[in-house]
N, C-alpha and C positions, 0 to 999 in steps of 0.2 A: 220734171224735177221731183226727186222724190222728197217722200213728206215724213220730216221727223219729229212730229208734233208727240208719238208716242212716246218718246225718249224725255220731251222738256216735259210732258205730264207729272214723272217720278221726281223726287226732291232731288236738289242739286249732289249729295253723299252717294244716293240709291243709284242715280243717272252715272257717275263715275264710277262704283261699283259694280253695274250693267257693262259699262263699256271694257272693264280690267275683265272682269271674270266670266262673262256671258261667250256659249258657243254661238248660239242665233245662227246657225247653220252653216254650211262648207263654203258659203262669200265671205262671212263674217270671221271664221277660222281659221281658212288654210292658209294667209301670210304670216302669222304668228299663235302659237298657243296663248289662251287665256290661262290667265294666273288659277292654280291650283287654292284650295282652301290654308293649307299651310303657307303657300307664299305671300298669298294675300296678308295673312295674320302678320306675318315679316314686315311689309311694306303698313302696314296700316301700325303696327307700333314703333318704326321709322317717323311715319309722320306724329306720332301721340309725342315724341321726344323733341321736336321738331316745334311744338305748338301748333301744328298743323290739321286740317282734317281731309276726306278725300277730295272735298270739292273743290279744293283747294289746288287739286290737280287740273283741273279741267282747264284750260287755256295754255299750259306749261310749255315751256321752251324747253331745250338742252342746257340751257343757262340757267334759267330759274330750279331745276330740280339739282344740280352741281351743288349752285348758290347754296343750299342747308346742307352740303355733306354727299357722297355718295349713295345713293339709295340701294337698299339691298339686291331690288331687281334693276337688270340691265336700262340704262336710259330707254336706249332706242326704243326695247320692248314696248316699257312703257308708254311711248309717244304713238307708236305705232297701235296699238290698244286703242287710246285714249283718240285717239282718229280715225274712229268706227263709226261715226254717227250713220252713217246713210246704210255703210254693210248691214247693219241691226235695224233698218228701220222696217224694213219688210217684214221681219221676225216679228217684229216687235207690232205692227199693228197688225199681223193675223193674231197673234195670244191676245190682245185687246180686245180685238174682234168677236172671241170667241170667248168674251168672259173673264180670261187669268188676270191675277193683278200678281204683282212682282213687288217683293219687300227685302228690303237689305238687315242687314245686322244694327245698322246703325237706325231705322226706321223705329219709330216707341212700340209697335207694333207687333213687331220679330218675340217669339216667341225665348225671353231670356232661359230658361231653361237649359234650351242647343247650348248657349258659349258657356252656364255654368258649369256643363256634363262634360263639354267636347274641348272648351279650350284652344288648342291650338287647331282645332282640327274643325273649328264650327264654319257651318257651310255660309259664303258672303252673302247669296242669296237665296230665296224662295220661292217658287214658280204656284201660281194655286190658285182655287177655282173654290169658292165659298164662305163659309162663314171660318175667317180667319179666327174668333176667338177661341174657337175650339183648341187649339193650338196648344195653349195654355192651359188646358183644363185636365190634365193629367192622365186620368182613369188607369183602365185595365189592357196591357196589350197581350194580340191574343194571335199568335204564331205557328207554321205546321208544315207535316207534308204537302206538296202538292197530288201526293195519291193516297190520303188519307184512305184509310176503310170507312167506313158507313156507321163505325161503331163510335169512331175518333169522329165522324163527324155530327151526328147526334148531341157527342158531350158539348163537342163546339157550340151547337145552336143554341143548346141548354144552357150553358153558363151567357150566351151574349144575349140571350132574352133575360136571364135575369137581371145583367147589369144594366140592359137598357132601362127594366122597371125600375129600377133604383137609380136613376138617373146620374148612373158610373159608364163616362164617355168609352168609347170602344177604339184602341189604334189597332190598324193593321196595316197590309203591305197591298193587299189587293190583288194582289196572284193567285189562279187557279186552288181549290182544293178550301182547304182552312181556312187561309184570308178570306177568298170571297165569300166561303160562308160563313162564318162571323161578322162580315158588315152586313151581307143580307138579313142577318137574322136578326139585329140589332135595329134594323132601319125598319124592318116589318113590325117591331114594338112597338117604333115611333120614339130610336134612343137618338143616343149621337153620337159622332163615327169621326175618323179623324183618320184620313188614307194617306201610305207613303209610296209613292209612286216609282217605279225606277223606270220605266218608259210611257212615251206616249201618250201627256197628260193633257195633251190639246182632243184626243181622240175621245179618252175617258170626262172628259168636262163636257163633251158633249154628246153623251148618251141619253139615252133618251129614258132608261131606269130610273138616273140619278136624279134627277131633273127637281122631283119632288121635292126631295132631300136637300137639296142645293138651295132651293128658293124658300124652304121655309127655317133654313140657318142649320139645318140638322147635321150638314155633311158635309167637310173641307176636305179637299183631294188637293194634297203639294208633294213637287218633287224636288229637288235637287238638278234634275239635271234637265237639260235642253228640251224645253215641253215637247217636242217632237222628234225625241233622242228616239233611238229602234231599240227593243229585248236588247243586253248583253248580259252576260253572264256576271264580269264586273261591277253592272250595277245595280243587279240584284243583290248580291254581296254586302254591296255598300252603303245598301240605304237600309241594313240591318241596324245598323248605331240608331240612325236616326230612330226609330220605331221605339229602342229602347228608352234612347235618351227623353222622350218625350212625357213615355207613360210613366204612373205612378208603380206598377208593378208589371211583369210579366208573365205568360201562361203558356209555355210549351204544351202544345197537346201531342204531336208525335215528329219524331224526329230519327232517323237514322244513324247510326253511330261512325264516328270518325269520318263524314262525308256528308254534302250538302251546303246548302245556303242556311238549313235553319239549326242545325249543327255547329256550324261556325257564329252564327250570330249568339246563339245562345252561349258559346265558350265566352267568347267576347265578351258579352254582357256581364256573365260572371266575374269575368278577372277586371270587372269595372265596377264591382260591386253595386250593380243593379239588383235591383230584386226581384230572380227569378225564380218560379214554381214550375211545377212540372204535371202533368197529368198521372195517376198512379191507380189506376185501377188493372184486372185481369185482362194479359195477353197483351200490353203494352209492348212496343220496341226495347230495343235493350237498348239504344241510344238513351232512351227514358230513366233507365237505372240508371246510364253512368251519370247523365248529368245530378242524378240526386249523389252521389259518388263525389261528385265535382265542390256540391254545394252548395244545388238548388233547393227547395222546400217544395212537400207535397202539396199539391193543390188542396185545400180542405172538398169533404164530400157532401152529396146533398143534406139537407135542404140547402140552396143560396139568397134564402130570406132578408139572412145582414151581410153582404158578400164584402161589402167596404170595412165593415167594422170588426169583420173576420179575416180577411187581410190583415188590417193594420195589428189587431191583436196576436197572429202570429207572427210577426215583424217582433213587436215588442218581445213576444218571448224567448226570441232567437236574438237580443239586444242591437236589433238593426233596426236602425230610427226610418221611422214608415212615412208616406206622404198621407198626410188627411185633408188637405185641403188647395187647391187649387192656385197655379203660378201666376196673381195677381198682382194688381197694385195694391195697398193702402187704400183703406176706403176713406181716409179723413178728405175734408174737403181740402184742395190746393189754392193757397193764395198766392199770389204775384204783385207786387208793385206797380208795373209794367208787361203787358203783353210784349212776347217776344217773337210771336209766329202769328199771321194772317190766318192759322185757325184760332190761335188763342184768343183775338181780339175779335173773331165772328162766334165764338162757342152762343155766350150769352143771348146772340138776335139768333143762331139754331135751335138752340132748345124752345125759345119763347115760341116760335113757328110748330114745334112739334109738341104743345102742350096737348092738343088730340093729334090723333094719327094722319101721316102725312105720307104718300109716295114719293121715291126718289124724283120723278120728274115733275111733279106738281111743287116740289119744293124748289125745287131749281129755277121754274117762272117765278115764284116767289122771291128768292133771294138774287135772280138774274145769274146765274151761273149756268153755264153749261153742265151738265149730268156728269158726264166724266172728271170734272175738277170739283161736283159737292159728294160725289162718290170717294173719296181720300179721304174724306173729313167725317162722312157716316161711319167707314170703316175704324176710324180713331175712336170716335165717341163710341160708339158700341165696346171695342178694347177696354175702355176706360170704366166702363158701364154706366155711359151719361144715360144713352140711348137702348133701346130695345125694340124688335121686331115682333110687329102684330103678327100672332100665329095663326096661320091658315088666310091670308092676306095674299091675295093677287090681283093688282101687282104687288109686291112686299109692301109694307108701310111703318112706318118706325114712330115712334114714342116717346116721350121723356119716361127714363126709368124711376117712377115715384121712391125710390128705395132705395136711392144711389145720392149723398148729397150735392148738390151744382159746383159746379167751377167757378169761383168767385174772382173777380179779376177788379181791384180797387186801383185809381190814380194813385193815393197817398194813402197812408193809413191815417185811422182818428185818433187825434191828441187826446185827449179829456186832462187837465188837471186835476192832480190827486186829489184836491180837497173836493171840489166837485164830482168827482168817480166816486170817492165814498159814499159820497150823500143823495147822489140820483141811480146809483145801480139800478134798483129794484125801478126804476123806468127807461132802461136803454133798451132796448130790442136791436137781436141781432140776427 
C-alpha cells in the first residue's frame, strides 16, 4: 500500500493546492493537466465569492461543487486532480526525503511579495530546500550571460562580496556563468543567497557545496516547477519574473541584445517597473546600452562601501520609491482572545523549551512530536522571528530571538475598573 503520509503532513489549503497544481511526475500528470498559475487564481477567487477555501475542496462530489455555482474549471478536471493522493505520493516522499519543504500561497509563510508583484500570475506553489526566510528579505538581484568574459565576471564577484558584507541578501537563478558566480561569491563572504531554480532542484538540494549554506540558514534554493523537472528552455524564461519580483533592485551585468533569457527578463522587468540597473563600464554589450535606452539606471561605481543606501538614493533621485527594508510582518506583539491553530496554542510551551539552545530532534523528545510535524512550526516561528538559528551549530539549534517581542495568547482580556485603573497604574506590570 502506498504511504501518503507526506501529503497529510502539509496543511489541509497546501495539500489541496499540491493536488490541483503539482506535476509530481508522468503518474501523477499524464491523466490530466495540473491547473496553471492563472487558472488556479480563477478557481481560488471562485471559491473567495463562494465563502469558501481550497480545503474545502478536498472530499468534493460532482454535486457539491455544482451546489455553489459553476466553477470556472471543468468539474471532472477538478475531481480528477483532487484524486491524486497515491500518484503524488512517491513524489512527494522522495522531496521529503531529500530535505524540500513545499509551501502554498495560502501558507503565512509564502513569501507575500510574489502575489503583490505577480497578481494573477503568482505561482500556487513553492518547492525549496532551506532557510525559507530569506524569501522575504529583499536585496539585490544579480543577472547575466551565461558566457560572461572574465571582465563581466570580476565585476560580478565584486559587487556580490560587497553586498554580502553589508548584509544585502543576494537573488539569482543559479545557471552557468553570472548566476553561479554571484551566489558563490556571496556565500564565500559568508552572505546570503536566495536561488531560483528552473530545473532540478532535488539534484541541486543535494550537493554537496551547498550543504554549508543550507544548514547554517545562509541559502534557500526554491523553484516553481517539478523539483525534478529536466533544463527547458521555457523555464528558464519563466522563472525570470520570479527573480525580479522578489529582489529589492536588479543588476544586469551583461546581456545580449534583442535575444536571450536575460534580455527578455530584463525587458519584462522593466515594463513592470522593477527596478532595474545595468552594468556600464568600458567595452560593455550593446544590449547593456539599449537597456539604459529602455530605462534602466547605471549601476553606481566603486567604492560599494554604502551599496544599500546608494541604491535607495538613486531610486529617490530618479522619483521611484526604493525598498529599504525587508518584506516582513509587524513587529508589535499579536494578541488573540483565542488560539485558533494547534501552533498558536503550543508557541508559548516552544519558546519556553528554547530559552537556551535547543536541536530539532532533542526538541521533539521533549515536546513528543515527531521531527517532521515540530519542523512546520520551527519554520513559522523563525518567519515570524520568535526564533532563531545558532550560527555555526551542528546539528542546527534554535533560540528564542531576545529582540523579537513573544506571542502573547490570553483566555480573556483584563477588566480593571476605571476608578481603580486610575489609581493603581503605576503598579500593573505588563
Amino acid at each position: 500500500m502506498v504511504d501518503t503520509s507526506a501529503l497529510c503532513l502539509l496543511s489541509p489549503d497546501t495539500r489541496a493546492t499540491v493536488l490541483l497544481c503539482a506535476n509530481g511526475g508522468r503518474e501523477a500528470s499524464k491523466v490530466v493537466k495540473p491547473l496553471k498559475p492563472v487558472e488556479y487564481d480563477l478557481l481560488y477567487h471562485w471559491l473567495h465569492a463562494n465563502a469558501m477555501q481550497p480545503k474545502d475542496l478536498l472530499g468534493s462530489t460532482e454535486t457539491t461543487l455544482h451546489g455553489n455555482g459553476d466553477p470556472p474549471i471543468a468539474v471532472d478536471r477538478l475531481l480528477t486532480l483532487l484524486d491524486r493522493d497515491i500518484a503524488l505520493a512517491s513524489s512527494m516522499e522522495r522531496w521529503t526525503a531529500n530535505g524540500l519543504w513545499i509551501v502554498s500561497r495560502h501558507d503565512p509563510w509564502y513569501p507575500r511579495r510574489l502575489a503583490q508583484r505577480l497578481g494573477r500570475t503568482t505561482p500556487p506553489l513553492l518547492y525549496g530546500i532551506g532557510n525559507p526566510d530569506l524569501l522575504s528579505s529583499g536585496g539585490l538581484a544579480i543577472v547575466g550571460s551565461r558566457d560572461a568574459d572574465e571582465r563581466a565576471l570580476d565585476f560580478t564577484r565584486g559587487v556580490a562580496q560587497a553586498a554580502a558584507a553589508q548584509a544585502l541578501t543576494i537573488v539569482s537563478g543559479g545557471a552557468r556563468g553570472i548566476d553561479s558566480g554571484v551566489m558563490n561569491a556571496a556565500q564565500e563572504r559568508g552572505g546570503t543567497v536566495v536561488g531560483i531554480l528552473a530545473d532540478n532542484l532535488t539534484k541541486a538540494a543535494t550537493a554537496a557545496k551547498e550543504q554549508a549554506a543550507l544548514i547554517d540558514g545562509r541559502l534557500v534554493l526554491v523553484s516553481t516547477y517539478d523539483p525534478d523537472a529536466p533544463f527547458s528552455v521555457g523555464s528558464a524564461m519563466g522563472r525570470n519574473k520570479y527573480i525580479y519580483a522578489l529582489a529589492g533592485w536588479t543588476l544586469v551585468v551583461s546581456t545580449g541584445l534583442d535575444a536571450g533569457g536575460t534580455w527578455a527578463g530584463a525587458q519584462e522587468g522593466l515594463k513592470k517597473g522593477r527596478h532595474v540597473f545595468v552594468r556600464m563600464e568600458a567595452d560593455v554589450s550593446t544590449g547593456n546600452y539599449k537597456l539604459m535606452e529602455l530605462g534602466a539606471l547605471a549601476f553606481p561605481a566603486k567604492p560599494w562601501s554604502r551599496l544599500r543606501e546608494t541604491l535607495v538614493a538613486i531610486c529617490d533621485a530618479y522619483g521611484m520609491a526604493s525598498e529599504t527594508a525587508p518584506d516582513v510582518e509587524p513587529d508589535d506583539a499579536i494578541e488573540q482572545s483565542q488560539p485558533q491553530t494547534a501552533y498558536d496554542a503550543s508557541l508559548a510551551l516552544l519558546l519556553s523549551h528554547l530559552e537556551t539552545p535547543c536541536d530539532k530532534h532533542t526538541l521533539a523528545e521533549r515536546l513528543e512530536l515527531r521531527p517532521d510535524q515540530l519542523q512546520q512550526w520551527l519554520i513559522r516561528a523563525r518567519r515570524e522571528g520568535r526564533i532563531e538559528t545558532v550560527k555555526g551549530s551542528k546539528p542546527v539549534q534554535y533560540v528564542v530571538n531576545q529582540q523579537r517581542p513573544l506571542l502573547i495568547v490570553r483566555e480573556q482580556p483584563v477588566e480593571y475598573p476605571s476608578e481603580q485603573l486610575a489609581g493603581e497604574s503605576s503598579n500593573v506590570q505588563t
